[in-house]
N, C-alpha and C positions, 0 to 999 in steps of 0.2 A: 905476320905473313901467313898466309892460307895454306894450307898442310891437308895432302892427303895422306892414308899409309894404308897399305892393306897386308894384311896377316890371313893364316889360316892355311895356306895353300901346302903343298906336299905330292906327297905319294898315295893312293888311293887303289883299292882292289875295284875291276868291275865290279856294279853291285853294291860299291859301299857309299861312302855317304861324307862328305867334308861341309864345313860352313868357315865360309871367309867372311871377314870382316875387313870394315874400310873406316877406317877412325879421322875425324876433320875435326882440324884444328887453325884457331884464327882467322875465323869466318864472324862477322859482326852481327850479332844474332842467335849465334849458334847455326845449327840446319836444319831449323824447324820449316823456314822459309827456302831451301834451298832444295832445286830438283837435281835427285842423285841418281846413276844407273851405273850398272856393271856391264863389260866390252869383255870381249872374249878376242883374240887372236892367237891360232893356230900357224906352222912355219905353210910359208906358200899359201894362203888363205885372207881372203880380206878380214878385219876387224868387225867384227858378227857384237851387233848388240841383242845383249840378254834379259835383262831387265833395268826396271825404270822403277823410280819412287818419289812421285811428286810432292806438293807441302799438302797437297790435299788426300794423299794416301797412292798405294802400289798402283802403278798403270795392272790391269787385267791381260792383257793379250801380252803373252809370253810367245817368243819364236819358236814355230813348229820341234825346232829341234829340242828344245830345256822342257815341252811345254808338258806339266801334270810333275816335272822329278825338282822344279827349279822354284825356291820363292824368295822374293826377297821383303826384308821387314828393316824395318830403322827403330833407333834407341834414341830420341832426342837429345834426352837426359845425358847419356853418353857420346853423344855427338858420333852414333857411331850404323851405319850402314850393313847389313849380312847379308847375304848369299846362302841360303841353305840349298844345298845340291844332296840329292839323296837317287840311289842308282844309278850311280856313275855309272858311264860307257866309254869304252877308247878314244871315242872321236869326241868329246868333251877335254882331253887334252890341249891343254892352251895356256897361253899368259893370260889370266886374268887382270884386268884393272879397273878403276872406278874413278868417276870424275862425276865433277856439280859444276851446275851451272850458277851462278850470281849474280845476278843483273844481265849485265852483256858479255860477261867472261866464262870462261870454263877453266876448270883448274884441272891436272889430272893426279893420279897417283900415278910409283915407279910400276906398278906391275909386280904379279905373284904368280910363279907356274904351279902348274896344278898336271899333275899326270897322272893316269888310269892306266894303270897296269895291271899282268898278273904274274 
């Protein structure tokens, strides 16, 4: 059964700097073939997508808002997906999640909050 989970998330000072991680499991292939992105939802806020990492490498255009503090990179080997976010800001507080597409399905993870505080 196809399995996302994401780790990493927490508490975080403006300024600082977290990497989440999104780990897929029982996917036939592994997710070398599989396009994966991180979603971001905030309370009262639509579902803001952040980044993208297709079988052929990182989409380039990041949303204005992550864009130059936000990259994300994948581990094949580890079937595992990151988020490095570095100079958090308040409004970067969010539930994080990650989902792949597979053919014609999408599968998601539960979600990981992430909050910038000080």
């Amino acid at each position: 059964q196809e399995q996302l989970v994401e780790s990493g998330g927490g508490l975080a000072q403006p300024g600082g700097s977290l990497r989440l991680s999104c780990t897929a499991s029982g996917f036939t292939g592994g997710i070398s073939v599989l396009t994966m992105s991180w979603y971001r939802q905030a309370p009262g806020l639509k579902r803001e997508l952040v980044a993208t990492h297709t079988k052929f490498g990182p989409a380039v255009n990041y949303p204005r808002s992550v864009q130059g503090r936000f990259t994300i990179s994948r581990d094949n080997a580890n079937t595992t997906v990151y988020l490095q976010m570095n100079n958090l800001k308040p409004e970067d507080t969010a539930v994080y999640c990650c989902d792949a597409i597979q053919d014609a399905s999408t599968y998601w993870g539960q979600g990981i909050q992430v909050t910038v505080s000080s």
